[in-house]
C-alpha angles and dihedrals in degrees: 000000000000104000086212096055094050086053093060091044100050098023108026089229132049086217097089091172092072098051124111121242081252089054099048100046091043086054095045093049093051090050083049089062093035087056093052095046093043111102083175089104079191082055097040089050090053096050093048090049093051094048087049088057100039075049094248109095111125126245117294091235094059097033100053121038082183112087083206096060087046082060099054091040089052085046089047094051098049087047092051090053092045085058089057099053107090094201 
């Protein structure tokens, strides 16, 4: 998945920074039913990843049954949060 092009589709823009609060939720919204509905577990994964760092991915434990996927979701999200330490 192109995190650009899942920008434009959830948000209309891949400049998230521009959106309004009303955007962002409604998009939001929309990738959290996507998610449910998604059997793609590489899908699934991607979304996941794109709400946890918009801040609205929901918990591991309800996310993810494998404990797998609860693993490179855990991975992901130290990585993500090594990327945000400047030092």
């Amino acid at each position: 998945m192109d995190l650009d092009d899942q920008l434009r589709r959830y948000f209309g823009t891949s400049d998230i920074a521009s959106l309004p609060e009303a955007a962002l939720a409604a998009g939001t919204e929309h990738m959290l039913v996507d998610f449910g509905l998604a059997k793609d577990r590489n899908r699934r994964f991607a979304l996941w990843a794109l709400m946890h760092m918009l801040g609205a991915a929901p918990d591991l434990d309800i996310a993810f049954k494998d404990p797998q996927d609860r693993e490179a979701a855990r991975n992901f999200m130290d990585l993500a949060a090594d990327g945000d330490d400047p030092g």
